[in-house]
C-alpha positions as a Markdown table, in Angstrom:
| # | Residue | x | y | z |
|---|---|---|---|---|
| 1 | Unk | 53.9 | 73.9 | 78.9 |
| 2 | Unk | 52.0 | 70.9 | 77.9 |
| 3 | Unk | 52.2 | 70.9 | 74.1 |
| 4 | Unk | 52.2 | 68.4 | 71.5 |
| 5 | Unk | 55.0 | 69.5 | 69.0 |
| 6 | Unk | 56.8 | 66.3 | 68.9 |
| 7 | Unk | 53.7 | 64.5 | 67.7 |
| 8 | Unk | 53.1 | 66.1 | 64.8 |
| 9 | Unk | 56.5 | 67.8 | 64.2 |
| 10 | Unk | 59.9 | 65.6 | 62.8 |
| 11 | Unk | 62.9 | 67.4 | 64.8 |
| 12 | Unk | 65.0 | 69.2 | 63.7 |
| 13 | Unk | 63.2 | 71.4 | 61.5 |
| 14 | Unk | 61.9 | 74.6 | 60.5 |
| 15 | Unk | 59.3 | 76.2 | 62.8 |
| 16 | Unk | 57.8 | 79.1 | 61.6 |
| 17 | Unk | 57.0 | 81.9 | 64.5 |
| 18 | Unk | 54.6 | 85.2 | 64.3 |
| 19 | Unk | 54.9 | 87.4 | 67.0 |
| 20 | Unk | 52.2 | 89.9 | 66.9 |
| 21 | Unk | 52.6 | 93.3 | 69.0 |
| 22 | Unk | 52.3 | 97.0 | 69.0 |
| 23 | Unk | 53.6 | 98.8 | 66.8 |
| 24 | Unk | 57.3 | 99.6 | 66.8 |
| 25 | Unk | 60.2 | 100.2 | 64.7 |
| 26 | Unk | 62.1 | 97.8 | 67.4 |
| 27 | Unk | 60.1 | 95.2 | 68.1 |
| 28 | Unk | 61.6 | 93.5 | 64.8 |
| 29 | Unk | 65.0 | 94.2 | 66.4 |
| 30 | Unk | 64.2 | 93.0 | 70.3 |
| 31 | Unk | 62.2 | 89.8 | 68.7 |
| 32 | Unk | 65.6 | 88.9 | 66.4 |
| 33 | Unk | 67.3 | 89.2 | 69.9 |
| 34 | Unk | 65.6 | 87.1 | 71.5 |
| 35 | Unk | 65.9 | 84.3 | 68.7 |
| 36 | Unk | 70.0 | 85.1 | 68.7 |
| 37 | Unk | 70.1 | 84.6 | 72.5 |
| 38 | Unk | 68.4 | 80.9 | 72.0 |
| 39 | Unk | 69.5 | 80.2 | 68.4 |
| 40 | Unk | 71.9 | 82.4 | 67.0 |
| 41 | Unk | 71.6 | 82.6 | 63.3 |
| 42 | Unk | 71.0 | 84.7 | 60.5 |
| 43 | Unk | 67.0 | 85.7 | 60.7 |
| 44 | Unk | 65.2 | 87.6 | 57.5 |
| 45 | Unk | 62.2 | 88.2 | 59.6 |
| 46 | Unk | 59.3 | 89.8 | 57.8 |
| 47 | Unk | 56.8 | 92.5 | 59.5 |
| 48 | Unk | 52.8 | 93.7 | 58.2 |
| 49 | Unk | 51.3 | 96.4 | 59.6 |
| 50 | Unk | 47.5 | 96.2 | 60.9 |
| 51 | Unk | 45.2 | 98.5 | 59.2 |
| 52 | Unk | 44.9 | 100.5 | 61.9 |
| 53 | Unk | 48.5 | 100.7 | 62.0 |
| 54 | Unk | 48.2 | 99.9 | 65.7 |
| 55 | Unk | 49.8 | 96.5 | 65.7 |
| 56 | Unk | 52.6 | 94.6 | 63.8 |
| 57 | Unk | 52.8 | 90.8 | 62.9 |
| 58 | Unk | 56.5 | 89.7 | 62.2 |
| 59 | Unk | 57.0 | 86.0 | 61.0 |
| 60 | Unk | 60.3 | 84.7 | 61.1 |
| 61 | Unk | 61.6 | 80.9 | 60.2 |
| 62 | Unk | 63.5 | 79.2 | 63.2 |
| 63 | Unk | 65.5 | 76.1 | 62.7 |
| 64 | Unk | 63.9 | 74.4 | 66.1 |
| 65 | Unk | 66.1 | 71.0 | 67.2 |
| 66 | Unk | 63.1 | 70.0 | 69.9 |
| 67 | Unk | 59.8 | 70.3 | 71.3 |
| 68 | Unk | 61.7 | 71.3 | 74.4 |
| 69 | Unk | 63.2 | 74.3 | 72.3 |
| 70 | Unk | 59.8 | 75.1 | 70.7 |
| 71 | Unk | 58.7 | 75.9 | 73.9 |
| 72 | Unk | 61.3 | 78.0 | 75.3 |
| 73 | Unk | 60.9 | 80.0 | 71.9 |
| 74 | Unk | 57.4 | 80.7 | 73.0 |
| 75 | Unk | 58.0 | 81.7 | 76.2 |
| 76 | Unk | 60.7 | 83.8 | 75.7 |
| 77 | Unk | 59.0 | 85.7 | 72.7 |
| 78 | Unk | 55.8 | 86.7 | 74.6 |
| 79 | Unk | 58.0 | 88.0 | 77.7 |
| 80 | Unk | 59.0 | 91.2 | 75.5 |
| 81 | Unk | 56.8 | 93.9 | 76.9 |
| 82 | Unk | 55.4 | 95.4 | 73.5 |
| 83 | Unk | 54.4 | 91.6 | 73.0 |
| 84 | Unk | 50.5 | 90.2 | 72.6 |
| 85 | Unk | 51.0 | 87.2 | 71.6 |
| 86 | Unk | 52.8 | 84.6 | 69.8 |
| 87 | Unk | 51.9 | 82.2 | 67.4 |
């Protein structure tokens, strides 16, 4: 990944993720455990139904230590299968 975090970003800080994916009571859970493999911590993530009810947006708050980490957060995130993107 070619991104350009550290320009614009002051390491460490906080990054804020959104995951957006189908609709599932444990997508909030899989998405947390995927942030606890790569930065354990104590997440409050929070989660907004489409209107449809088809899809689920959760935003959580990541304390990120490098672009490098960033990145891995990103690609780690969208690899959960009832994933459609990340933001």
């Amino acid at each position: 990944m070619k991104t350009r975090f550290d320009e614009f970003l002051e390491f460490p800080c906080r990054f804020p993720f959104k995951v957006v994916g189908y609709t599932d009571p444990a997508l909030i859970d899989e998405v947390v455990a995927v942030l606890q493999q790569h930065v354990p911590g104590d997440y409050s993530p929070t989660s907004k139904d489409s209107g449809k009810g088809t899809y689920q947006s959760i935003t959580v708050d990541v304390n990120v230590e490098s672009k490098e980490q960033v990145e891995k957060l990103y690609q780690a995130l969208s690899e959960i299968e009832k994933v459609r993107m990340v933001l």
